[in-house]
C-alpha positions as YAML, in Angstrom:
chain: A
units: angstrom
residues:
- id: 1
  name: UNK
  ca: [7.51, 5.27, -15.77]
- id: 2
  name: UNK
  ca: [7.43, 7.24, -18.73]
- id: 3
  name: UNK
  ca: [5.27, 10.22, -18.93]
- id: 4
  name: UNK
  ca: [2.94, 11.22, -21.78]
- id: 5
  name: UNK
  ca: [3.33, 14.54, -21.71]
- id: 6
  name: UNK
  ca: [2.25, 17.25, -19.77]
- id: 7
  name: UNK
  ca: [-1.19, 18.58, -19.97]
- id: 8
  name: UNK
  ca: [-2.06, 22.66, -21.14]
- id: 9
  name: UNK
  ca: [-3.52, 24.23, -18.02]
- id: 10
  name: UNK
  ca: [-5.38, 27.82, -18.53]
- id: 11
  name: UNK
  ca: [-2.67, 30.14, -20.61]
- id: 12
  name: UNK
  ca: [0.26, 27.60, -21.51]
- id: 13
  name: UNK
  ca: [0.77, 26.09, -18.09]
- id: 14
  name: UNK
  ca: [1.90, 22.76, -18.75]
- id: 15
  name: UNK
  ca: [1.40, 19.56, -15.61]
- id: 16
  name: UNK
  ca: [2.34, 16.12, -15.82]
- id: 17
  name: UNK
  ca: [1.85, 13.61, -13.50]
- id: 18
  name: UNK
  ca: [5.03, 13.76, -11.91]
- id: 19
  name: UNK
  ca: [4.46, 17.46, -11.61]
- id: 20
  name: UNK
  ca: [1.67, 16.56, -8.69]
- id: 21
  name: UNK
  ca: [2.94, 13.00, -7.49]
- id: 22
  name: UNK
  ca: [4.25, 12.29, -4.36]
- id: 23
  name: UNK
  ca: [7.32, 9.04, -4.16]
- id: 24
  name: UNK
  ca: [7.87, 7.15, -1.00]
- id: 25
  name: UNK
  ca: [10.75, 4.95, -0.80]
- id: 26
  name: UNK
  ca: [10.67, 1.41, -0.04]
- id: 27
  name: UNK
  ca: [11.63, 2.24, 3.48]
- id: 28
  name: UNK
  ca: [9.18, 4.90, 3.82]
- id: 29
  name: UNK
  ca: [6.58, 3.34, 2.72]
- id: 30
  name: UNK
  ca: [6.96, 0.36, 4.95]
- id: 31
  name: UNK
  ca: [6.42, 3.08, 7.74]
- id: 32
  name: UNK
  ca: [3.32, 3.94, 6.56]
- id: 33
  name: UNK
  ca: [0.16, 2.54, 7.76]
- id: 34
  name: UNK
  ca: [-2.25, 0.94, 6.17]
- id: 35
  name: UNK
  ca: [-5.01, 3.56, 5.80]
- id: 36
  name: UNK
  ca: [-2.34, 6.13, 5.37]
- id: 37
  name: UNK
  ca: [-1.31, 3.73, 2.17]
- id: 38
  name: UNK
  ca: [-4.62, 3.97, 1.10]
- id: 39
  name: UNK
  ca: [-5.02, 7.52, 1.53]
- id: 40
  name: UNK
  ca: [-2.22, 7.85, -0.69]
- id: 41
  name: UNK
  ca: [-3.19, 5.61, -3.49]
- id: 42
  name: UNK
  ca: [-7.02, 7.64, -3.36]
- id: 43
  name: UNK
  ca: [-5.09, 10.76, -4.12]
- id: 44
  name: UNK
  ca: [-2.70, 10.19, -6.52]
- id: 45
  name: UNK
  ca: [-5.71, 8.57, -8.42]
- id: 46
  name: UNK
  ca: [-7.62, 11.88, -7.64]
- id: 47
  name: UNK
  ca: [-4.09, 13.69, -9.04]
- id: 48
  name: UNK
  ca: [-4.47, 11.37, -11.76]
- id: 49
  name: UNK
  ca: [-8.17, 11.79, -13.11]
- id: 50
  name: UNK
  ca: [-7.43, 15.60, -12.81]
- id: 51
  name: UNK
  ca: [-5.07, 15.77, -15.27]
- id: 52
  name: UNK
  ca: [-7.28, 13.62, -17.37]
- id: 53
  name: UNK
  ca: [-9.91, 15.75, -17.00]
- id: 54
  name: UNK
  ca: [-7.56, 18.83, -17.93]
- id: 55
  name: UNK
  ca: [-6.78, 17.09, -21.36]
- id: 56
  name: UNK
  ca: [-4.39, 14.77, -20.65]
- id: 57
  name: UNK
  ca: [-6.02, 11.94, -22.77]
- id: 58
  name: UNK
  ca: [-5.72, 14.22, -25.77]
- id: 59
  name: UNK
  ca: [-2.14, 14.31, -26.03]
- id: 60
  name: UNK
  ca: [-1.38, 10.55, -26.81]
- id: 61
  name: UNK
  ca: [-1.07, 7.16, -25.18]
- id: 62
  name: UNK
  ca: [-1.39, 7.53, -21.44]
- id: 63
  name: UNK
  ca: [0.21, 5.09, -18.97]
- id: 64
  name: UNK
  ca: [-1.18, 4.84, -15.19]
- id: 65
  name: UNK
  ca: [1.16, 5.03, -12.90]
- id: 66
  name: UNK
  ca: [1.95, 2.01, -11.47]
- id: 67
  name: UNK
  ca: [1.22, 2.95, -8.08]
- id: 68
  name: UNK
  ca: [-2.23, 3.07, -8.72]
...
């Protein structure tokens, strides 16, 4: 996944996605159950749609992450 670029937070903090994103490997995640799956998707979208709302958007194209 490629990332757009990170977003400006308050006094040149910069976040990207991957900054706030949490991976599971295949084996992991076949551990998980399925409302914990679901728990994760709901907050990476939350992580997501906060770094939209930071500015994200302005920076250029922006790709959703595949895992949500």
């Amino acid at each position: 996944m490629a990332a757009a670029g990170p977003a400006q937070v308050g006094r040149g903090l910069q976040v990207a996605f991957e900054d706030v994103a949490l991976y599971f490997t295949r084996e992991e995640w076949e551990l998980l159950s399925q409302p914990e799956k679901q728990l994760y998707r709901d907050q990476m979208l939350r992580n997501y749609q906060a770094l939209i709302s930071l500015g994200k958007d302005e920076i250029g194209a922006i790709q959703v992450p595949h895992l949500i």
